[in-house]
C-alpha positions in Angstrom: -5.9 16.9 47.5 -5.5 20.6 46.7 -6.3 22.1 43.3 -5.9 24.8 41.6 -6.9 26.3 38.5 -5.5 29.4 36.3 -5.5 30.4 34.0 -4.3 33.5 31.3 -6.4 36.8 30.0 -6.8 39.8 28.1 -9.9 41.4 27.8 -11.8 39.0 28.9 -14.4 40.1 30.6 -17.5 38.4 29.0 -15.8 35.2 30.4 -15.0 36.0 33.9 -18.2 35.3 35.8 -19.1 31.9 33.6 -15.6 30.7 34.2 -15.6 31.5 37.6 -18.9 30.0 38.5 -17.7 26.4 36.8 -14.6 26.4 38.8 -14.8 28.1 41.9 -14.6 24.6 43.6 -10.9 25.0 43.2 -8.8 25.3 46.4 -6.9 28.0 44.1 -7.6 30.7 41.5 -5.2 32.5 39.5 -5.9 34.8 36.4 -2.2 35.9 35.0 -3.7 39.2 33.5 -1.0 39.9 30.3 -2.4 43.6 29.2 -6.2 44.0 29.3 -7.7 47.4 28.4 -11.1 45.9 29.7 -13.3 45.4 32.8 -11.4 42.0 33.4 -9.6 42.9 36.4 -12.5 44.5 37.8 -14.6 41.5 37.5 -12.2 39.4 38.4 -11.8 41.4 41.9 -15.1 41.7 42.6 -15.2 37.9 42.6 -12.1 37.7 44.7 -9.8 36.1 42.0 -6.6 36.0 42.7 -4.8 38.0 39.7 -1.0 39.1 38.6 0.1 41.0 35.8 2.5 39.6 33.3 4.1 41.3 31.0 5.4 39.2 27.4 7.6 40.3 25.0 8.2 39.4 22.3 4.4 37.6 23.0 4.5 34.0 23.1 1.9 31.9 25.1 4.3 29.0 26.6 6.2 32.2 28.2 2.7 33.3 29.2 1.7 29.8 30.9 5.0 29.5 32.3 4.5 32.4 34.4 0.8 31.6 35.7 2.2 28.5 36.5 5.3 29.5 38.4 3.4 31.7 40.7 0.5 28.6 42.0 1.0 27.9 45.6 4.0 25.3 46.2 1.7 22.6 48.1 -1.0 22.3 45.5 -1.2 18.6 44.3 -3.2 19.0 40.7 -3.3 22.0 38.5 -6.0 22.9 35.5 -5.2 24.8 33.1 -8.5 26.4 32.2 -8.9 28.9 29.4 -11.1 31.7 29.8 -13.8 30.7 27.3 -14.0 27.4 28.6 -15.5 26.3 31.5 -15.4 22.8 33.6 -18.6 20.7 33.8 -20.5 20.7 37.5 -19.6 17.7 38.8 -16.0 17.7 38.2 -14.5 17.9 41.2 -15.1 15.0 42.1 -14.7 13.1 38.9 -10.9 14.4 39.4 -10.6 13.4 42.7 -11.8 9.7 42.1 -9.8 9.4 38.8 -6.3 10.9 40.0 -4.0 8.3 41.9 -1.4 9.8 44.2 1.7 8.7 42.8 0.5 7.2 39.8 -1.1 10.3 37.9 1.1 13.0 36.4 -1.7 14.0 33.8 -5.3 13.4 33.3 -6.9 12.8 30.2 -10.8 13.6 30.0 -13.3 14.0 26.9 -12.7 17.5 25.7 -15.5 19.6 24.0 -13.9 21.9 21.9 -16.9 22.8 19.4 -20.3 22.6 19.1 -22.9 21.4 16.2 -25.5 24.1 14.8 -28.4 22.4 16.9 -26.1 22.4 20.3 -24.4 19.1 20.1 -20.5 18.6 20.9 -18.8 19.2 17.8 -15.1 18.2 17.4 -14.1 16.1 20.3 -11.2 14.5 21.8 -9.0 13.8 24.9 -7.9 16.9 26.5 -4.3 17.0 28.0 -4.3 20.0 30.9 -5.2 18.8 33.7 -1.5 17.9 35.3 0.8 17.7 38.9 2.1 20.8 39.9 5.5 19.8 39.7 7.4 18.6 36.5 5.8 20.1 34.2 6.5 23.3 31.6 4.7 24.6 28.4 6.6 24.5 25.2 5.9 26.5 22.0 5.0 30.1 20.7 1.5 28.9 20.0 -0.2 25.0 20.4 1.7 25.8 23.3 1.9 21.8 24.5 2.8 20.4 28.1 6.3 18.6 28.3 7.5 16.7 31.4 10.5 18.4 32.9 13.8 16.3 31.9 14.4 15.5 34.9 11.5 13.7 35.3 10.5 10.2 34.8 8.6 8.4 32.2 4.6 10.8 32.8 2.5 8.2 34.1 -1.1 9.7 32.3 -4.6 8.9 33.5 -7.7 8.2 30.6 -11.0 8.6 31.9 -14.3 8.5 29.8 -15.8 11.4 31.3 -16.5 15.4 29.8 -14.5 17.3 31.9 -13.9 20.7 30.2 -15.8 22.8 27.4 -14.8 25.3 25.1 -17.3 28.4 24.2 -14.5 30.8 22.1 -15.2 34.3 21.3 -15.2 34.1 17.3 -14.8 37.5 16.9 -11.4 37.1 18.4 -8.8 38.0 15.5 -6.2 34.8 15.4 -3.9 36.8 12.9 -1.3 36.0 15.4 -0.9 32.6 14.9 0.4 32.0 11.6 3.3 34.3 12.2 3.7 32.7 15.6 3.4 28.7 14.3 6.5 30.8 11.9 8.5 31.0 14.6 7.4 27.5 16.3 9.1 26.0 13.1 12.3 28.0 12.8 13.0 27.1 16.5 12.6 23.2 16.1 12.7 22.2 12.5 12.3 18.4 13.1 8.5 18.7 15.2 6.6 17.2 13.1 3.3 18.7 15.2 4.3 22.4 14.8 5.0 21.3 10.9 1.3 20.0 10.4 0.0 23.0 12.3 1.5 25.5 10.3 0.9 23.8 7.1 -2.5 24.1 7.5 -2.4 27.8 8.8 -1.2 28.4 5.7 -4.1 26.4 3.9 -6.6 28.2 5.9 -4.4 31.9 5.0 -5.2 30.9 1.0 -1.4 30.3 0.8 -1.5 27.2 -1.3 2.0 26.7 -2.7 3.5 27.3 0.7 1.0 25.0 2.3 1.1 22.4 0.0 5.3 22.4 0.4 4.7 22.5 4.1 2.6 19.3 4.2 5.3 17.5 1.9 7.9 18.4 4.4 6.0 17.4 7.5 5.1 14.3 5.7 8.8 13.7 5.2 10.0 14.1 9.0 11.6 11.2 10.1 9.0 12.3 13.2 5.9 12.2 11.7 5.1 8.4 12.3 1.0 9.2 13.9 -1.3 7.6 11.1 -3.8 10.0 12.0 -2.0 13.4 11.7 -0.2 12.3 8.6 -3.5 11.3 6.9 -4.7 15.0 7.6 -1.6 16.3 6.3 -2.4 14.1 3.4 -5.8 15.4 3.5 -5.6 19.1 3.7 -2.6 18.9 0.7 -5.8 17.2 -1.3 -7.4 20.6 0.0 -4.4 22.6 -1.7 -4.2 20.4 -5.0 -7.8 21.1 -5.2 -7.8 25.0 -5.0 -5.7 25.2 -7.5 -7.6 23.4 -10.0 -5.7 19.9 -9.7 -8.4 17.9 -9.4 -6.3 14.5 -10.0 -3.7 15.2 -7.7 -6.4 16.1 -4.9 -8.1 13.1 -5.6 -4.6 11.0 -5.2 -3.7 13.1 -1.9 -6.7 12.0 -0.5 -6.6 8.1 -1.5 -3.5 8.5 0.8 -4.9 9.5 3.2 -7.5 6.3 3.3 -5.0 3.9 2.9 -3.0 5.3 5.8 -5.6 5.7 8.1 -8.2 3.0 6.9 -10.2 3.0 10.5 -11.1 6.7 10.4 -14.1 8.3 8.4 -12.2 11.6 7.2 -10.4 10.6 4.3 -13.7 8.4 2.6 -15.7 11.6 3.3 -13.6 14.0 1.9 -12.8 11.3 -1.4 -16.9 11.4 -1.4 -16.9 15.2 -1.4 -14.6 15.4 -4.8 -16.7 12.8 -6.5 -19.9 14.6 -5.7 -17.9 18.0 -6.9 -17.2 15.8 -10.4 -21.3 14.6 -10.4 -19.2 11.2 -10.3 -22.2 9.6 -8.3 -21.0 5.4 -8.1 -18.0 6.3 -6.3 -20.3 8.8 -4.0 -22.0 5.9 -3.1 -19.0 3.6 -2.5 -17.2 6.1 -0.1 -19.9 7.2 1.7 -21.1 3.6 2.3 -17.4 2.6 3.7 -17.2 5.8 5.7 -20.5 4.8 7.6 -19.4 1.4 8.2 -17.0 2.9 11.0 -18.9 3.5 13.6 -15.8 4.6 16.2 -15.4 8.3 16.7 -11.3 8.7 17.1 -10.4 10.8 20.2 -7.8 13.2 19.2 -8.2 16.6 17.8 -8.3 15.5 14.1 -11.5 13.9 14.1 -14.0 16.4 12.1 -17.8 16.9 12.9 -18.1 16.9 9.3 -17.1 13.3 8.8 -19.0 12.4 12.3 -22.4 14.1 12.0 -25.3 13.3 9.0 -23.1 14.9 6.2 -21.9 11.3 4.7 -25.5 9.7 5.3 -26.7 12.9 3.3 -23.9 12.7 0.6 -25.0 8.8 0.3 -28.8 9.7 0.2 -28.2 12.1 -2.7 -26.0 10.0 -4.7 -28.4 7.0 -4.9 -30.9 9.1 -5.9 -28.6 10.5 -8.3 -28.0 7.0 -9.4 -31.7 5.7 -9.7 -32.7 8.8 -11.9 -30.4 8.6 -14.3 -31.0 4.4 -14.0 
C-alpha cells in the first residue's frame, strides 16, 4: 500500500517541522505552496518535502485542494489530506493499513480531534472524513471545502474505525475574515445545500449580524435538504442565539425547545435551555434541564457536538441551581 499525504500552505512555517515529524512515514509528501512570504519553503526544503506553487484566483480552497491533489503520484493507493496545523498520531500508519480494505475502502473515518479543553483534554470531537483513494475523488466548495465522489463513481464504500487518527493545533491568531464572504459565494453557487446554508448562517451569528442570521437559519431550516436531526437542531439552536441577542428572550427560549424535541438524544439543546433559565435566575427548570442533559451519557460523533455540553459545565449549572433552590427553600 502506498500513501501519501499533502497537503496546502501559506506562511506556515511554525508548522512545518511538527507536521513533518507526524507524517514522514508517508511513502509521499506534497506541500502545494499557494503564496507564502515566510520561511515555509525553506523549511520545507531543508526537510526534503516535496513542494509546488499554486497560484488561486479568485482564492477558493476546493480549487486549492484540487491542485495538490492532481499533482500525487498516479500509483499511490490512499491519500491524507493533512492540514498544516494538524498533525497524525504516532502509530498511525499502521492503524490505516489494518483498517483500509483493498477494494472495499474508498474513505476512512477515524476520531478527529479538532479542539482542546483548558486543562489539555480533546475538546470538540468527531469522525473525520480525509483520509480517501486516490482516485474518484474531488473537493467541492469555496470554503468547508467537502470531499465528493467523482460521478462516475459508484456508491463510496466508507470505513469507521474507533481510533484517533488526526489532531488539530490551529494558529488562533490566524485572521478567518475570509470565510464569511467566501461561505457568500458557497450559497449563491448552490442555493439548495443545506450544509453551506447552516455554515453561513452561523458566520453570520458569530459576525454579530443577527437579522441576517436569524433569516439564514429559517431558510436552511426550510430546505427540502435539511433532513440531519442534528444539524437542524443547531440551526435551531444558534437562531435561539440570535432571538436572544436581541432581547427576545421568549422566542429564544422557543427556538431552543426545538431544538430538544428534534434532537432528544443529544445534550446541546437541554444545556443551552439550562443556560437561559439560569440567565432568568429561573432555578426549577435549571435543575430539570441539567438533570436530563446528564442522563445522556453518549457523546455524538459529528462536528456539532460542543465541549460545552460534554465537559462539567451542566454538572456545574445543576450544582448551582440546587443550591439556588435549597436557599431560597
Amino acid at each position: 500500500m502506498k500513501i501519501a499525504v499533502y497537503t496546502i500552505a501559506k506562511n506556515e512555517q511554525q508548522f512545518v517541522e511538527k507536521w513533518y515529524n507526524s507524517c514522514k512515514e508517508a511513502d509521499y509528501l506534497l506541500i502545494a505552496d499557494t503564496g507564502s512570504t515566510d520561511a515555509t519553503l525553506p523549511c520545507a526544503y531543508q526537510l526534503h518535502i516535496p513542494t509546488i506553487d499554486i497560484c488561486v484566483s479568485p482564492w477558493r480552497f476546493d480549487d486549492a485542494r484540487n491542485s495538490a491533489l492532481t499533482a500525487l503520484p498516479a500509483d499511490i493507493d490512499v491519500c491524507i489530506a493533512l492540514d498544516m496545523d494538524e498533525v497524525l498520531v504516532p502509530g498511525w500508519r499502521s492503524i490505516v493499513e489494518a483498517a483500509w480494505i483493498e477494494g472495499y475502502t474508498d474513505r476512512l473515518r477515524y476520531n478527529y480531534v479538532w479542539s482542546w479543553n483548558e486543562d489539555g483534554s480533546p475538546g470538540l470531537t468527531y469522525f473525520g472524513d480525509k483520509i480517501h483513494a486516490r482516485h474518484g475523488f474531488r473537493w467541492v466548495g469555496p470554503v468547508h471545502e467537502v470531499l465528493q465522489k467523482n460521478r462516475l463513481m459508484p456508491e463510496e464504500r466508507q470505513t469507521y474505525i474507533q481510533e484517533t487518527l488526526i489532531e488539530h493545533y490551529p494558529d488562533h491568531s490566524k485572521s478567518r475574515s475570509s470565510y464569511l464572504k467566501l461561505l457568500e459565494l458557497a450559497v449563491k453557487e448552490d442555493p439548495w445545500n443545506d450544509r453551506n446554508a447552516h455554515y453561513y448562517a452561523r458566520d453570520l451569528l458569530f459576525a454579530g449580524r443577527y437579522e441576517e442570521a436569524m433569516t439564514e437559519f429559517k431558510r436552511h431550516l426550510a430546505l427540502p435538504t435539511a433532513l440531519w436531526h442534528s444539524e437542524r437542531a443547531a440551526s435551531q439552536r444558534y437562531l435561539g442565539d440570535c432571538y436572544w441577542a436581541l432581547g427576545q428572550q421568549k422566542e429564544a427560549i422557543d427556538c431552543f425547545l426545538d431544538a430538544i424535541v428534534t434532537a432528544p438524544d443529544e445534550r446541546e439543546g437541554y444545556v443551552a435551555l439550562a443556560q437561559a433559565h439560569r440567565a432568568l435566575g429561573q432555578w426549577e427548570y435549571v435543575i430539570s434541564c441539567c438533570q436530563q442533559a446528564l442522563k445522556i451519557k453518549e457523546r455524538p460523533r459529528s462536528y456539532l457536538n460542543q465541549p460545552w455540553a460534554w465537559g462539567t459545565w451542566p454538572q456545574e449549572m445543576l450544582d448551582e441551581a440546587l443550591a439556588k433552590v435549597k436557599q431560597h427553600g
